[in-house]
C-alpha positions in Angstrom: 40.3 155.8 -61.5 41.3 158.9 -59.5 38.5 161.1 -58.5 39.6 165.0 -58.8 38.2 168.0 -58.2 37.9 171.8 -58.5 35.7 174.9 -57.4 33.6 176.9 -60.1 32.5 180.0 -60.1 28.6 181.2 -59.5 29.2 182.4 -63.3 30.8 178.9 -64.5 27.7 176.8 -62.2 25.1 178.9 -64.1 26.9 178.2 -67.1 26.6 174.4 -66.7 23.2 174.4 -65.5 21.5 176.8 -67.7 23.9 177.3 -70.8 24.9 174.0 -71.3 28.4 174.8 -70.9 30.8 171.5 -71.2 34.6 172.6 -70.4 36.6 173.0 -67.3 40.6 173.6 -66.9 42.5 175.2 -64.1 43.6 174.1 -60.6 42.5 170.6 -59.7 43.3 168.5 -57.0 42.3 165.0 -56.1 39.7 164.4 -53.7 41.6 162.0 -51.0 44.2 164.6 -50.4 41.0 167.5 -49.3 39.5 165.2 -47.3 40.6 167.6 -44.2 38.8 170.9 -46.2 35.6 170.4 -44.3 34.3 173.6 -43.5 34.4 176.5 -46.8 37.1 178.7 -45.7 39.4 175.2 -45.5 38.2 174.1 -49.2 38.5 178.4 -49.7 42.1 177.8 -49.0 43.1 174.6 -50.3 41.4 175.8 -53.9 43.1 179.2 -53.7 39.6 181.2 -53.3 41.5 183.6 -50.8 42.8 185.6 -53.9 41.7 189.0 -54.9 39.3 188.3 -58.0 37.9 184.7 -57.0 34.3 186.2 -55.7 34.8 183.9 -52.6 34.1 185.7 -49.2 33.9 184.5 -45.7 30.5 185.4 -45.9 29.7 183.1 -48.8 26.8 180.5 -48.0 27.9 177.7 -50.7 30.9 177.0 -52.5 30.4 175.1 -55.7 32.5 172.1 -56.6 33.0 170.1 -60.3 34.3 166.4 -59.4 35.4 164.2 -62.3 37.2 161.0 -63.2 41.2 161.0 -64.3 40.5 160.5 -67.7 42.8 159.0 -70.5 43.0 162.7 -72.8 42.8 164.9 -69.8 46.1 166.7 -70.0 47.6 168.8 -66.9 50.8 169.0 -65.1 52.2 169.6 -61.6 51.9 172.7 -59.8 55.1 172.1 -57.2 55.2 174.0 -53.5 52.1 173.3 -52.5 51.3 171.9 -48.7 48.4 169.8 -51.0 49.7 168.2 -54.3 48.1 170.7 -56.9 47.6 170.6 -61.3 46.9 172.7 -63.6 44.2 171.1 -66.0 44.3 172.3 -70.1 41.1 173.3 -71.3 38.7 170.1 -72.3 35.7 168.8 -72.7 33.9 167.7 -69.0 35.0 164.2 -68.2 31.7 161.6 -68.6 30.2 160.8 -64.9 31.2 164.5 -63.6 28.9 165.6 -60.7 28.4 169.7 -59.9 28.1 169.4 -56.1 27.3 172.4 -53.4 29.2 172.5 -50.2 26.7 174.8 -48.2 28.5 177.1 -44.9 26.1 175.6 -42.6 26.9 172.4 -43.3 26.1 169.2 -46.0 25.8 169.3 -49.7 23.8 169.2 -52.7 24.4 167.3 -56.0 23.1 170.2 -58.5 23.6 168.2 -61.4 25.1 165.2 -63.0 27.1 165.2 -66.9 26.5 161.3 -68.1 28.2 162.0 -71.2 28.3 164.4 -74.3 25.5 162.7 -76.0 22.7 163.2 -72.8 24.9 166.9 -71.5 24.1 167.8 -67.8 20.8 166.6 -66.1 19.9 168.7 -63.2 19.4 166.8 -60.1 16.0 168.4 -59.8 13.5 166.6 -61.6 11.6 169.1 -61.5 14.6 171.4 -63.4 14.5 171.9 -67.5 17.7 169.9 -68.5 20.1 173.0 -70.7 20.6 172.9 -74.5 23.7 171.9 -74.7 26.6 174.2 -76.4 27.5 173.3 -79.9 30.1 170.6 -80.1 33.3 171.4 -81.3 36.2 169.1 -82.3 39.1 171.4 -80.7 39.1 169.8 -77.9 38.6 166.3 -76.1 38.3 162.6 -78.0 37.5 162.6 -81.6 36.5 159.2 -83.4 36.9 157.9 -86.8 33.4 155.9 -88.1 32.3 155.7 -91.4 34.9 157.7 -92.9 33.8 160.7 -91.0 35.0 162.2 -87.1 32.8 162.9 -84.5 33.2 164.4 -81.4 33.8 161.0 -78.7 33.7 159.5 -75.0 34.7 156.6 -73.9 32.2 154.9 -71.1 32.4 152.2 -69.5 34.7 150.1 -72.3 31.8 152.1 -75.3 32.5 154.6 -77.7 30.1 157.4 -77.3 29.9 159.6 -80.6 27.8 162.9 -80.8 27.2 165.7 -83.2 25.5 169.0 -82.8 23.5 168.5 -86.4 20.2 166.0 -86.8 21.1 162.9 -88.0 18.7 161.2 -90.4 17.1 157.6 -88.6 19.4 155.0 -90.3 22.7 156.7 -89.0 21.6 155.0 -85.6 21.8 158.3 -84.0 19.2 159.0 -81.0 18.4 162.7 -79.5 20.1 163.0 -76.3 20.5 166.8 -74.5 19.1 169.7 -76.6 21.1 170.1 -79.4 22.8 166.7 -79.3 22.3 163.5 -81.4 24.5 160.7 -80.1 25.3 156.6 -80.7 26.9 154.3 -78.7 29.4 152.2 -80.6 32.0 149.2 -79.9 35.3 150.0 -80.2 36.0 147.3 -82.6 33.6 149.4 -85.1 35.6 152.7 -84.9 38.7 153.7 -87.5 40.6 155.0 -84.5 39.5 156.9 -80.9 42.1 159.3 -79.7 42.8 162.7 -78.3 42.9 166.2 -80.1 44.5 169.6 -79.3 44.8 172.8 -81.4 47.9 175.2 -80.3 48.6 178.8 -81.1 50.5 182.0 -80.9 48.2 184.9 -79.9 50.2 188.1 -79.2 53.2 185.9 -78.1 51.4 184.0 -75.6 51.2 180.2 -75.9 47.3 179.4 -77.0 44.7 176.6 -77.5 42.1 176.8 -79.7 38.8 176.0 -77.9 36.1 176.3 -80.7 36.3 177.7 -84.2 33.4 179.4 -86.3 32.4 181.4 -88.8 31.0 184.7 -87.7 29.7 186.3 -91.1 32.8 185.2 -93.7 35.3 185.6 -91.1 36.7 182.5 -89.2 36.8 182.8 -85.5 38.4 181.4 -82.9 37.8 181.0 -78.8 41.0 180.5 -77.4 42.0 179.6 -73.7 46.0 180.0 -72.4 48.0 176.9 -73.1 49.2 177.0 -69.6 48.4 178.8 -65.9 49.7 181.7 -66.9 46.3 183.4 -65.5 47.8 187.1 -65.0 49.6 187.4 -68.4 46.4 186.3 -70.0 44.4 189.1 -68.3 47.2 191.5 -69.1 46.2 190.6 -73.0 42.3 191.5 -71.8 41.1 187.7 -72.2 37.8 187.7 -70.2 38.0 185.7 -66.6 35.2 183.1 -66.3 36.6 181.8 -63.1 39.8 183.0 -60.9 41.6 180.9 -63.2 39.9 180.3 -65.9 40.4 182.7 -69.7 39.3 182.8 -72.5 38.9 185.2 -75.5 37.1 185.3 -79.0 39.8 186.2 -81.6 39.7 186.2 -85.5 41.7 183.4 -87.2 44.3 184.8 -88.8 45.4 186.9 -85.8 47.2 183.5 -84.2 50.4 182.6 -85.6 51.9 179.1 -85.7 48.4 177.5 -85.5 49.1 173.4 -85.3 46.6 170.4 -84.7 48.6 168.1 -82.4 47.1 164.0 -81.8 47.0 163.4 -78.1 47.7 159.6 -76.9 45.5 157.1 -78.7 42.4 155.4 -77.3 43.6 151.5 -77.1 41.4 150.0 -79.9 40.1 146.9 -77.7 38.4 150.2 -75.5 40.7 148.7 -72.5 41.3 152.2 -70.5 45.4 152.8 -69.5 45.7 153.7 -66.2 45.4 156.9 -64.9 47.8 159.5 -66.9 51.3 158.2 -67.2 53.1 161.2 -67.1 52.1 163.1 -64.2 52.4 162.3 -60.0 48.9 160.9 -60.2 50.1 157.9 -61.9 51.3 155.0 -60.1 49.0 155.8 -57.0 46.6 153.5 -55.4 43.0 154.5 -56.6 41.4 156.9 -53.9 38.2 155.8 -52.4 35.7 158.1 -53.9 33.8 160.5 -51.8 30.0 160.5 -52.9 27.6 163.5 -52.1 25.1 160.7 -51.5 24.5 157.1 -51.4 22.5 157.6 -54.9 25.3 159.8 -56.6 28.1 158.0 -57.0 30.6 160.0 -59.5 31.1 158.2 -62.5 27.5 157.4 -63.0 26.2 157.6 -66.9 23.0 157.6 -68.1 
């Protein structure tokens, strides 16, 4: 697997560690080719925190960094001119085994927290740190599996099927209480309908969308929606919110997006054999990287 990474805003760290916040998208790169980016204004640089509206000063203690595996439904493509091979990552649920890491100015990092999979959310590396509630599940994004005639939100781990709902499940469902505010089972991929990828596209004032949630906010349906691409400043022209220097998003009612579509990503091989890493982009075909651990205990990829 291919070990990638991108920087998150103070605003996006709190939101993982204290919110139970579960997406990422934007500019990712993968970690063999930032090996150089040793002090924060190189990792400043090579993330693209030198632009107005990133938060990022040369004053700045700490810079904080999500690392995750290549996963099978991650989705992103090529950003080209770039001294360091650079993607722009759609809007999905955090990869299983991701690590929230602090590179510090003086020197050295700190793992802040570890995501083991949607079922068990983040766990701060703190023991002494309260674990988040996790955010409500939502299948918009990410895997989705078929069991029991029903789909639930998925990951796959370690050749498992991981399935998860935001509701209580009653005792013979098999269902245990992971994270707060998530029940999850672990299942054989023989014992699934079907594992595969999902993705909701839009129209929202003429600008290519995904849909990132849906509810229903009184007895109106609403929608979160994200841009479908990195088209950061047409999406703050449009007054979508900025959680990160590239990252959007805006709460919108339903019926305001035209050409709304549910689109089936690549399937999930039913034997639970992962392909290799995304076929389509440059990072196929590549020797896997060596991965760079904040410690010898915190290996990315770990689950729980």
């Amino acid at each position: 697997m291919t070990l990638l990474q991108k920087t998150v805003s103070p605003r996006l760290s709190r939101a993982y560690l204290n919110e139970g916040y579960d997406r990422v998208g934007g500019y990712v790169v993968r970690v063999s080719d930032v090996r150089f980016a040793t002090s924060l204004p190189d990792l400043a640089a090579v993330h693209g925190l030198t632009a107005p509206g990133s938060g990022w000063t040369p004053q700045s203690p700490w810079i904080d960094v999500l690392r995750f595996d290549a996963d099978w439904y991650l989705r992103y493509f090529g950003e080209p001119g770039y001294a360091v091979p650079l993607w722009w990552l759609m809007h999905t649920r955090v990869p299983p085994g991701a690590q929230l890491v602090r590179r510090y100015a003086a020197g050295g990092t700190e793992l802040l927290a570890r995501y083991g999979h949607l079922g068990t959310g983040w766990r701060p590396a703190d023991p002494a740190a309260e674990a988040p509630t996790m955010a409500r599940l939502s299948q918009c994004v990410g895997a989705v599996a078929s069991w029991n005639g029903a789909h639930y939100d998925a990951d796959v781990v370690d050749g498992r099927v991981v399935i998860a709902t935001s509701c209580s499940q009653p005792p013979q469902m098999g269902f245990w209480p992971g994270a707060r505010g998530r029940w999850y089972r672990q299942l054989h991929p023989s014992e699934l309908a079907d594992v595969f990828g999902v993705e909701v596209c839009a129209t929202w004032r003429g600008m290519a969308v995904h849909v990132a949630d849906q509810v229903l906010a009184g007895n109106r349906q609403v929608a979160r929606i994200v841009p479908a691409g990195d088209n950061v400043e047409e999406a703050q022209a449009r007054g979508m919110t900025m959680l990160d220097v590239d990252v959007a998003e805006a709460w919108v009612l339903l019926d305001e997006l035209d050409d709304l579509r549910s689109e089936r990503l690549d399937a999930q091989p039913p034997n639970g054999v992962r392909p290799p890493d995304p076929g389509a982009l440059p990072l196929s075909g590549l020797h896997p990287v060596d991965r760079e651990e904040p410690s010898d205990a915190d290996a990315p990829g770990e689950t729980a």
